[in-house]
matplotlib code that plots the C-alpha trace (Angstrom):
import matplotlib.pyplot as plt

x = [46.1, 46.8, 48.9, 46.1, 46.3, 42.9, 42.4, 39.8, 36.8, 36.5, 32.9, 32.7, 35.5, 33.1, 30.1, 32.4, 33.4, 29.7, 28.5, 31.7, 30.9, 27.0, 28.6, 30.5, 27.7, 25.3, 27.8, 28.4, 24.8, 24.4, 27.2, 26.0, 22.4, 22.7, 26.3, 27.1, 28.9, 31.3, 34.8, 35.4, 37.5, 35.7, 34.5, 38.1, 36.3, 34.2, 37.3, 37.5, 34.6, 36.9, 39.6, 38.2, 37.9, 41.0, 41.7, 40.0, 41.4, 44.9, 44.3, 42.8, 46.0, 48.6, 46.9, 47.2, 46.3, 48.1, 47.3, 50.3, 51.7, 50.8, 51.0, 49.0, 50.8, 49.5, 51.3, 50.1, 52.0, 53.1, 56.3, 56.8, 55.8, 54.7, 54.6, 52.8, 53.3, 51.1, 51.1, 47.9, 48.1, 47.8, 44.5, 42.3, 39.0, 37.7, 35.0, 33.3, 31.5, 29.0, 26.8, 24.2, 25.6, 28.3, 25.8, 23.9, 27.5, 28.8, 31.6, 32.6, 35.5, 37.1, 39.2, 41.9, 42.7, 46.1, 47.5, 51.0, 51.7, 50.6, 46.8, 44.2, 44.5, 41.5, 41.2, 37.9, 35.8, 36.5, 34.4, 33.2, 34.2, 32.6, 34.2, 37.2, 37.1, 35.6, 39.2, 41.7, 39.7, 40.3, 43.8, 44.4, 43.0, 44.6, 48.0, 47.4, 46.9, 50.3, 52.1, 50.7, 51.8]
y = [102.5, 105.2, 108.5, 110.9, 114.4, 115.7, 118.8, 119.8, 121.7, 124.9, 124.8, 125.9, 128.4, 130.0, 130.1, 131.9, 134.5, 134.8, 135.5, 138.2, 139.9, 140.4, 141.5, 144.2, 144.9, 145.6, 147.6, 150.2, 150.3, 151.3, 153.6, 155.6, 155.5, 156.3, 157.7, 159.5, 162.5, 159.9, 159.9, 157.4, 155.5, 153.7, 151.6, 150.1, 148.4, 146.4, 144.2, 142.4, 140.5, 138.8, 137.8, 134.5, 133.2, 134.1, 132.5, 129.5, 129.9, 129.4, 126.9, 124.4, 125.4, 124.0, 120.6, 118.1, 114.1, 111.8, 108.4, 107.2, 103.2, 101.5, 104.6, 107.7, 110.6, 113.5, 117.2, 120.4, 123.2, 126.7, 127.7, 124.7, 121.7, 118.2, 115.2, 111.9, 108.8, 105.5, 102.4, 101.4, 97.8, 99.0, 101.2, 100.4, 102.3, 105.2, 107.1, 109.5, 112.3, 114.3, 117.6, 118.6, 121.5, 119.1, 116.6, 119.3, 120.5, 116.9, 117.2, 115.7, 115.0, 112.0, 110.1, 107.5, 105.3, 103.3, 100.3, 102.5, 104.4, 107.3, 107.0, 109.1, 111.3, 113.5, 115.6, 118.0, 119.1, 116.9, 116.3, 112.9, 111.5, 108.3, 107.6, 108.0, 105.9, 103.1, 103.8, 103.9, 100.9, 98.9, 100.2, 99.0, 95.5, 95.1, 96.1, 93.9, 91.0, 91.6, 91.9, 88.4, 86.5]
z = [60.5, 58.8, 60.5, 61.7, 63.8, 65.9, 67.3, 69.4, 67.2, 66.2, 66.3, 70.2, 69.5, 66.3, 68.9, 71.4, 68.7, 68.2, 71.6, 71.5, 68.3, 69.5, 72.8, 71.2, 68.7, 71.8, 73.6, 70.8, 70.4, 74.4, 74.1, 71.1, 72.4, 76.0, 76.3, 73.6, 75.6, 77.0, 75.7, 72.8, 74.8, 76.7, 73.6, 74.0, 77.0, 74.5, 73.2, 76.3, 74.8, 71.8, 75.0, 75.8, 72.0, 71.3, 74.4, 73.1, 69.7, 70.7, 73.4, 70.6, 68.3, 71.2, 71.8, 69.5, 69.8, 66.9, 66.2, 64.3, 63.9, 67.1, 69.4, 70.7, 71.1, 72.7, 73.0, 74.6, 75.8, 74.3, 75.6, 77.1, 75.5, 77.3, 75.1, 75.8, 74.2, 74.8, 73.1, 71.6, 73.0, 76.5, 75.7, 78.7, 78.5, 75.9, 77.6, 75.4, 77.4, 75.3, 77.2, 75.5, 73.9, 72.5, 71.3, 69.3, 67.9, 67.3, 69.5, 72.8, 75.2, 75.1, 77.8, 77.2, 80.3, 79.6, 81.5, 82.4, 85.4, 83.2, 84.1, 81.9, 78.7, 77.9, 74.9, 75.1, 72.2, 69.4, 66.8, 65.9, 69.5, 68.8, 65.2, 66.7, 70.3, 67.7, 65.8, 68.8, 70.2, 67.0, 67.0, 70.2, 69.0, 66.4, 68.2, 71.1, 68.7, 66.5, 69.9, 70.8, 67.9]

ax = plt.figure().add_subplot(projection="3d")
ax.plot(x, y, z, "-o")
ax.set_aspect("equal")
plt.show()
């Protein structure tokens, strides 16, 4: 298998930045429509709108799933950083979890459950979740049968 490194999608966090930027469009609109003696300060208010995709943005930057060799290794964290590696031969269970929204996106969350005291992994919005379940399940195949020989 060859190395790979997922991310969740940007898609949501482009549809977030969306919904902000018409936010902020509508709000400068009210303000010079209705409020125009106000002081111009108050449009300051309006950048609260781009907090949560930025929010988003940077969230999606500090988690990262790689597949590499025989193992899954997941990290997350910012300042501090938590690292979790699982071997593919003990791969339980890949749900895939798709809401609508997701489905019309192409995205989806998906949950590794490992035979190790470490339980569940979940990585949200990643796109193609079914490609790659069907690749960490063959992975995990494939590693439980060289383990066995």
């Amino acid at each position: 298998m060859e190395d790979r490194t997922i991310h969740p999608s940007m898609k949501t966090v482009w549809g977030a930045y969306a919904l902000a930027i018409l936010l902020l469009a509508v709000g400068i609109w009210a303000y010079f429509t209705y409020a125009a003696d106000k002081p111009r300060w108050i449009l300051a208010f309006l950048l609260i709108f781009l907090i949560p995709p930025l929010r988003m943005q940077m969230t999606r930057r500090l988690i990262s799933l790689r597949l590499h060799d025989d193992h899954l290794t997941m990290e997350n964290g910012f300042f501090s950083r938590t690292r979790r590696t699982l071997d593919m031969a003990k791969v339980q269970d890949v749900t895939v979890r798709q809401t609508f929204g997701q489905r019309i996106l192409g995205v989806g969350d998906l949950m590794l459950e490992s035979a190790g005291e470490s339980g569940r992994m979940a990585i949200l919005n990643v796109d193609s979740p079914r490609d790659l379940a069907d690749t960490i399940i063959a992975g995990s195949k494939r590693s439980a049968n060289t383990k066995t020989l």
